[in-house]
C-alpha positions as CSV (number, residue, x, y, z in Angstrom):
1,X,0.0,0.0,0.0
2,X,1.3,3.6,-0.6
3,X,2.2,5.3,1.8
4,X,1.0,10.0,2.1
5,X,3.3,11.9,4.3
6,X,3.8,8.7,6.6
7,X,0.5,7.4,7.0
8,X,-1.2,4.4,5.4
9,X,-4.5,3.3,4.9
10,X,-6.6,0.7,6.8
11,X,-7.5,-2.2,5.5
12,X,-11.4,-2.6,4.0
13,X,-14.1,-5.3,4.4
14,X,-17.1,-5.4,3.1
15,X,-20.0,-6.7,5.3
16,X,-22.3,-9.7,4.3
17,X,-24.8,-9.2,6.8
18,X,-26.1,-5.3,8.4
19,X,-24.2,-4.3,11.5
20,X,-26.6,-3.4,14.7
21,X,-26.7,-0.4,15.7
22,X,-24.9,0.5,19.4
23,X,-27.3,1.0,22.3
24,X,-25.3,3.2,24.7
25,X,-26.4,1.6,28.1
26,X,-24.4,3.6,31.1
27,X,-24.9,3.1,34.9
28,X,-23.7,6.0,36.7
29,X,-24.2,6.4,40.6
30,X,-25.0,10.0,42.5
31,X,-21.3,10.7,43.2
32,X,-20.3,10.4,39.7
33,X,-18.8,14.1,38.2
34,X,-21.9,15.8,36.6
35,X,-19.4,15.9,33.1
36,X,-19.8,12.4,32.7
37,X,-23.6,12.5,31.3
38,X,-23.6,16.0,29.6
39,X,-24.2,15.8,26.0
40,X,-21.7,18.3,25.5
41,X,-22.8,20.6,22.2
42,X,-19.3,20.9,21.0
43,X,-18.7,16.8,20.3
44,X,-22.7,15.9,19.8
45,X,-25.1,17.4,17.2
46,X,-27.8,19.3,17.8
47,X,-31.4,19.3,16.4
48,X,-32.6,22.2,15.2
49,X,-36.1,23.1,13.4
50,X,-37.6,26.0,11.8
51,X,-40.4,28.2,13.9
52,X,-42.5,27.7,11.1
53,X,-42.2,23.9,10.8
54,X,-45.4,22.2,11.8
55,X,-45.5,19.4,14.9
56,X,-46.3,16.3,12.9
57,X,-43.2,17.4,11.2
58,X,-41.5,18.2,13.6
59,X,-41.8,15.0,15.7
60,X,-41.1,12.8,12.8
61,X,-38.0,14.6,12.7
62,X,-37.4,13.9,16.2
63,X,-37.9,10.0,15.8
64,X,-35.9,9.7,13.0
65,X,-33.0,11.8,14.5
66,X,-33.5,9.5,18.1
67,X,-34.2,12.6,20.1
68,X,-36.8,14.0,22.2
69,X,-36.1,17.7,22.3
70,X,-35.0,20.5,19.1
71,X,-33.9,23.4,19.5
72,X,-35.8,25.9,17.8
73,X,-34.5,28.6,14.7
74,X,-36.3,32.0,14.7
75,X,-37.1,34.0,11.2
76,X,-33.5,35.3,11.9
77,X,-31.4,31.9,12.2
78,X,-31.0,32.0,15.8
79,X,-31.5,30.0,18.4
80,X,-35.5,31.1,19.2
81,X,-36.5,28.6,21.4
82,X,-37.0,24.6,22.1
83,X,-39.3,21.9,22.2
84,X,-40.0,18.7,23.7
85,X,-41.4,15.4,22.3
86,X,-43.6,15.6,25.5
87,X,-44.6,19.6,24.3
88,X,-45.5,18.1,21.1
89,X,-47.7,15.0,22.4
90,X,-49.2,16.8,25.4
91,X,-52.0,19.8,26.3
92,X,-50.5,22.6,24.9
93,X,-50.8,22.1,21.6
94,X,-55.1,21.8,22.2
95,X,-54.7,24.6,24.2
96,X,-53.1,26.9,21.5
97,X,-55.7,25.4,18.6
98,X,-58.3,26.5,21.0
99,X,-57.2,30.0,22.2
100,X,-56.3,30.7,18.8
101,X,-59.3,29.3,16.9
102,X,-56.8,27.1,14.8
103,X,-57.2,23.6,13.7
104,X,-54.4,21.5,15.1
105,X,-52.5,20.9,12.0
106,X,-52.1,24.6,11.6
107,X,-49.4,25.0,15.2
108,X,-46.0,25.5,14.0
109,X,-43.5,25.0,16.5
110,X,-43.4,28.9,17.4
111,X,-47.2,28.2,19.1
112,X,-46.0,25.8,21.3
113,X,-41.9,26.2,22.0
114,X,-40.9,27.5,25.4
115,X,-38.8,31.0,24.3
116,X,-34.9,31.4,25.4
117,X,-36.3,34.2,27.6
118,X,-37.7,30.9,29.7
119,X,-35.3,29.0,29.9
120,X,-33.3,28.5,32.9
121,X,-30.0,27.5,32.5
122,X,-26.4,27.1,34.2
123,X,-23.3,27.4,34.0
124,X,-20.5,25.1,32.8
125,X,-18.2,26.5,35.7
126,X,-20.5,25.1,38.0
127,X,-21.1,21.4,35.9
128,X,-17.2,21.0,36.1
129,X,-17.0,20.2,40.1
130,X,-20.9,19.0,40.4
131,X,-22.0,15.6,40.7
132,X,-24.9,14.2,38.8
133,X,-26.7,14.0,42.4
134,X,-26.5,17.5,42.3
135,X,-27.6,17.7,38.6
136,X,-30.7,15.2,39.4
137,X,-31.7,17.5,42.6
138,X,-31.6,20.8,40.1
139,X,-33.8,18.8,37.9
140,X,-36.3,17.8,40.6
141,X,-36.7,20.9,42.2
142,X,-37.2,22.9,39.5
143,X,-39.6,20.2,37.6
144,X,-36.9,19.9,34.6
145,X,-37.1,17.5,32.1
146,X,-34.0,19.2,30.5
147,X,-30.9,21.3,32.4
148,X,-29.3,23.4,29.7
149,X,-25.6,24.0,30.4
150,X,-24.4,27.5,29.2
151,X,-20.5,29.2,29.0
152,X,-18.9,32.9,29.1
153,X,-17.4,32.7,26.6
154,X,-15.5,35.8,24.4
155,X,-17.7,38.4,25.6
156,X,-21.1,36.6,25.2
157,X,-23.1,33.3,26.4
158,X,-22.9,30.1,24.4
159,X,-25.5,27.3,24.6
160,X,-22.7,24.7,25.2
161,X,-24.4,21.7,26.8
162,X,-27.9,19.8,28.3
163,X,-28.6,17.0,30.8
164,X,-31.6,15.0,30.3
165,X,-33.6,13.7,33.2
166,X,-34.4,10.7,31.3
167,X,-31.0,9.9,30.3
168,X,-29.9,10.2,33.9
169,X,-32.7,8.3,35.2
170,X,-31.7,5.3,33.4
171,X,-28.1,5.5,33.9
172,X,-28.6,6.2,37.8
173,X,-31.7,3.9,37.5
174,X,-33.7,6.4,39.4
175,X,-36.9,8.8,38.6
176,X,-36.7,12.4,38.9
177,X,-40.2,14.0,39.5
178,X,-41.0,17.5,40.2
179,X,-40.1,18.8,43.9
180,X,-44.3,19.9,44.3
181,X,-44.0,20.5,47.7
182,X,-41.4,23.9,47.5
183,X,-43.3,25.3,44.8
184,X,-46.1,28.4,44.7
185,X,-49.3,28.1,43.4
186,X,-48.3,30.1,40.6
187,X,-45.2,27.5,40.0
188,X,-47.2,24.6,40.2
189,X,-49.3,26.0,37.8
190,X,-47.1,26.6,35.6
191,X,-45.5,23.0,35.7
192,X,-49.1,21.5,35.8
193,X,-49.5,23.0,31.9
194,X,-46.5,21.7,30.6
């Protein structure tokens, strides 16, 4: 085989028979450093949809890419806004067709997303000496399904990770439900709609 500039090729094989497809199983205890289960935005690809694209759409999107949440492009190209598979499925999107008078095929993803001005985030500095204990009690007691992970970085914020309560509770084989008890009536409200 030729060698380029030192370096040779690997050897090819051709397959008879499909390969399966990986299934990352991971057990991770409460101790365990919170970086360990970030999907970290810099090494994993994110999903992103249009505001406009409709939720059928969008959740086939979602299924075929093996994710449960998108983020969510405004008319400009940025980052707008995100959605869950749950957001999707659940009582907001009859709630929107019915305050707004709309048939339900008619919700784009702008009717239902939860805006960047909602979202509650933090920050890496604090991931890097957390465990995922503290990440799951975050998560419970502020009824996440989702922890977005920001960073300072050259002047400005950058979206640069996201935990996922169902990803940790089946690598910690635990649930994570909503801490009820420490909310207001207002907050429980609020986490009773989504």
């Amino acid at each position: 085989m030729p060698q380029r500039h030192g370096h040779k090729p690997l050897p090819l094989q051709a397959l008879r028979l499909a390969p399966r497809l990986p299934k990352v199983q991971r057990a991770a205890r409460a101790h365990d450093p919170a970086l360990s289960l970030l999907t970290d935005l810099h090494h994993s690809p994110c999903v992103v949809a249009s505001h406009r694209d409709g939720l059928d759409a969008t959740l086939h999107l979602m299924m075929r890419a093996g994710v449960r949440m998108v983020f969510v492009s405004g008319a400009d190209g940025e980052l707008a806004g995100m959605v869950t598979a749950e957001d999707i499925q659940g009582e907001r999107p009859v709630q929107r067709a019915s305050h707004h008078h709309v048939p339900h095929s008619e919700l784009t993803l702008a009717d239902i997303m939860t805006p960047v001005t909602h979202w509650d985030t933090v920050d890496l500095a604090d991931v890097r000496t957390a465990h995922l204990g503290d990440i799951a009690a975050t998560l419970q007691e502020n009824g996440l399904r989702y922890l977005l992970v920001t960073q300072r970085k050259d002047g400005g914020t950058v979206l640069r990770g996201l935990f996922s309560a169902r990803r940790l509770e089946m690598a910690m084989n635990t649930t994570i439900e909503p801490d009820l008890h420490s909310r207001s009536f207002a907050e429980l409200e609020q986490v009773l709609a989504h």
